[in-house]
LODO-554490 format. One record per residue: residue in three letters; z, x, y of N, C-alpha, C in turn. Coordinates in steps of 0.02 Angstrom, whole numbers, plus 50000, padded with zeros to 5 digits. Last residue first. Layout:
! residues N
alaZXYZXYZXY;...
This chain:
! residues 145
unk470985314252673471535313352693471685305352711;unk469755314552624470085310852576470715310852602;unk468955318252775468685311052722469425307752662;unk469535329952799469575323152812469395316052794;unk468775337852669469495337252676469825330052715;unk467365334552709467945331852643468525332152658;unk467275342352842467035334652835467405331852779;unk467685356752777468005353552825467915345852835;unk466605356852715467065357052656467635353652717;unk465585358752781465445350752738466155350652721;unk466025369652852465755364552892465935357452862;unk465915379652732466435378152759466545369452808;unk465025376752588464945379352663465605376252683;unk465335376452453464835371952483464855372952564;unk465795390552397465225385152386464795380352416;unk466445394252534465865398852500465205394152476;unk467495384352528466955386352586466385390152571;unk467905388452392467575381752407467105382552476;unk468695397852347468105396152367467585394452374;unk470105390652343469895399052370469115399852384;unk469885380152268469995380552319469885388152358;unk469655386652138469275383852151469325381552249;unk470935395552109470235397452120469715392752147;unk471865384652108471815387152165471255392952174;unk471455377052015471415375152050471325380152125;unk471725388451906470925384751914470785381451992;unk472875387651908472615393351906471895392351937;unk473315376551854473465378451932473295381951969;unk472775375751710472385373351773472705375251832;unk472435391051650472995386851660472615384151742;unk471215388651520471515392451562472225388051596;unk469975374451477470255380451474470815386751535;unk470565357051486470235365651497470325370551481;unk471455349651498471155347951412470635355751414;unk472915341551567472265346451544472085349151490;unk474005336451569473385331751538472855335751545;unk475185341451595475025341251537474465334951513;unk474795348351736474615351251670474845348051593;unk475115334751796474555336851802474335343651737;unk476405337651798476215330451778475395331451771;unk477005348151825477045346751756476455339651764;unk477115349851956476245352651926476535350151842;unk477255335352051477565339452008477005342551970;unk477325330352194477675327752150477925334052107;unk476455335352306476835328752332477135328952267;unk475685347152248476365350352299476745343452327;unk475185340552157475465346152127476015347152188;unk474365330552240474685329152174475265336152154;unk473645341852304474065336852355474515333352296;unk472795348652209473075351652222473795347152250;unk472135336052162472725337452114473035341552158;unk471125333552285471785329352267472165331352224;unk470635347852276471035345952327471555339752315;unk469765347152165470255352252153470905349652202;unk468895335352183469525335752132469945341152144;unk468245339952297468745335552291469145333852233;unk467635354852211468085352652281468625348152284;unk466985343452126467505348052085467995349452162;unk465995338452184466355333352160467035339252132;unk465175348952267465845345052313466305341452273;unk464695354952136465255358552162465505355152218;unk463815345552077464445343652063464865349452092;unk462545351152116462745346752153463405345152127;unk462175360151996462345364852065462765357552111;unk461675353551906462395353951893462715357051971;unk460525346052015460775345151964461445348851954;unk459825342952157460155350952154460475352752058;unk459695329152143459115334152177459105339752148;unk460605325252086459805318752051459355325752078;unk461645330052137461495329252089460995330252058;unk461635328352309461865324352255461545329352211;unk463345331652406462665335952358462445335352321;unk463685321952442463375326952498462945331052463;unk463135305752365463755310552385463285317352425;unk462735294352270462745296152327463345298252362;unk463105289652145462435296752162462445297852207;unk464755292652081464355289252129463705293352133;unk465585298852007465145293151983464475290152015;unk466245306652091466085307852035465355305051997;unk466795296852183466455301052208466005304852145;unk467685290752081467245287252106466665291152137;unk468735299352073468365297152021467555293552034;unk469165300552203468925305752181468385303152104;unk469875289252217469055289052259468835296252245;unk470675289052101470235281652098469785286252145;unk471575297952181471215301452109470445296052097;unk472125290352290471635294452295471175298452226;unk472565282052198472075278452263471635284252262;unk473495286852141473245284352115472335284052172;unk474675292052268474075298152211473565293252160;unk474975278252262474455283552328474025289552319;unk475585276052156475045272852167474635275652228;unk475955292652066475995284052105475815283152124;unk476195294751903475725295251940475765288052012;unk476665288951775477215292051802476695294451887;unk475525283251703476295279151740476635281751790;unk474015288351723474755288851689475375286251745;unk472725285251744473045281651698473935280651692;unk472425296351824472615289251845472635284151812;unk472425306651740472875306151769473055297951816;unk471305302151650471995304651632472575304151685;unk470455305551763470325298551738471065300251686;unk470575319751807470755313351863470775307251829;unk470345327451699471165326851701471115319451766;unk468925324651687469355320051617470065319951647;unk468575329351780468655324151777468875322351743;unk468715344551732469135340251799468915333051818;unk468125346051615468735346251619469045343051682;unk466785344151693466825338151648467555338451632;unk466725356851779466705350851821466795346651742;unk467075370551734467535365251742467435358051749;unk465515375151751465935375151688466475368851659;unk465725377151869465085372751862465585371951792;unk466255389751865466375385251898466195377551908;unk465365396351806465935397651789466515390851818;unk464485396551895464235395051834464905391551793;unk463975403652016464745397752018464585395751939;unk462925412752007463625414452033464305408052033;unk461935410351897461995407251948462765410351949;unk461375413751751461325418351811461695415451885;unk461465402151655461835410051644461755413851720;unk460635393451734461275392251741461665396351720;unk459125399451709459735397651791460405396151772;unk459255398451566459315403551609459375405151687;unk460385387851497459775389851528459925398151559;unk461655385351459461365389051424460515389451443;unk462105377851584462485384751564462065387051526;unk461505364351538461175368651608461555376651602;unk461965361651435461185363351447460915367151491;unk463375358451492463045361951441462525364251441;unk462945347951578463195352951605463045360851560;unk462615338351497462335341151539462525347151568;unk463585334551402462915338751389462445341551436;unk464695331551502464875337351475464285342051434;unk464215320251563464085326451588464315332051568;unk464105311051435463555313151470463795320251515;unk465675309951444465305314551372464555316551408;unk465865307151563466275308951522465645313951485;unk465155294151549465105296851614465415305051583;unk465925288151441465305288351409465005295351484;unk467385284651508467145294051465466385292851446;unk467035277851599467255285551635467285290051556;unk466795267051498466285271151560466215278151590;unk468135266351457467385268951420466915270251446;unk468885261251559469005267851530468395270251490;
């Protein structure tokens, strides 16, 4: 658990930094970019919690992981906060599958964001093909199915 928040707190300054630049005030997903440290804190929250079962577990675990990992479709290390829009994608998609396999209570009451996350979610899904091209976004979807 101290990893995923030290992981945690690091990308919440980062992310930061990059919003108060002046690429990152101007960039069209900014807003969006925004979320990415709130939507990990709810996946590492949420696969903590009991009531969460172990298949929604598995998959929140390879969302977390994807997170963590440098090696992902858009890493990071290259594109910087711009590269966490597949890691937000796949978060948006497993809570979304969390929300319609159980219950959106279980998922809003570990958000710590701003706005109402279902709200979030399904903006963020809406567009996602936009963000990261439809093509890649189609390759994820099967990946976490």
């Amino acid at each position: 658990m101290e990893k995923e928040m030290d992981f945690y707190r690091k990308l919440r300054i980062k992310i930061a930094d990059w919003i108060n630049s002046e690429t990152g005030q101007k960039h069209k997903y900014a807003d969006y970019i925004l979320l990415v440290p709130d939507f990990f804190y709810l996946l590492v929250k949420l696969a903590m919690d009991k009531e969460v079962s172990l298949d929604n577990k598995a998959k929140l675990g390879m969302a977390i992981a994807y997170f963590i990992s440098p090696i992902d479709l858009l890493p990071e290390a290259f594109l910087g906060p711009i590269g966490y829009l597949d890691d937000l994608a796949i978060s948006a998609y497993v809570l979304n599958g969390i929300i319609n396999n159980s219950s959106p209570e279980i998922v809003q009451k570990h958000w710590a964001g701003d706005g109402d996350v279902l709200q979030q979610i399904k903006g963020i899904l809406s567009k996602t093909d936009q963000m990261i091209g439809s093509g890649l976004w189609q390759k994820i979807k099967k990946a976490v199915k």
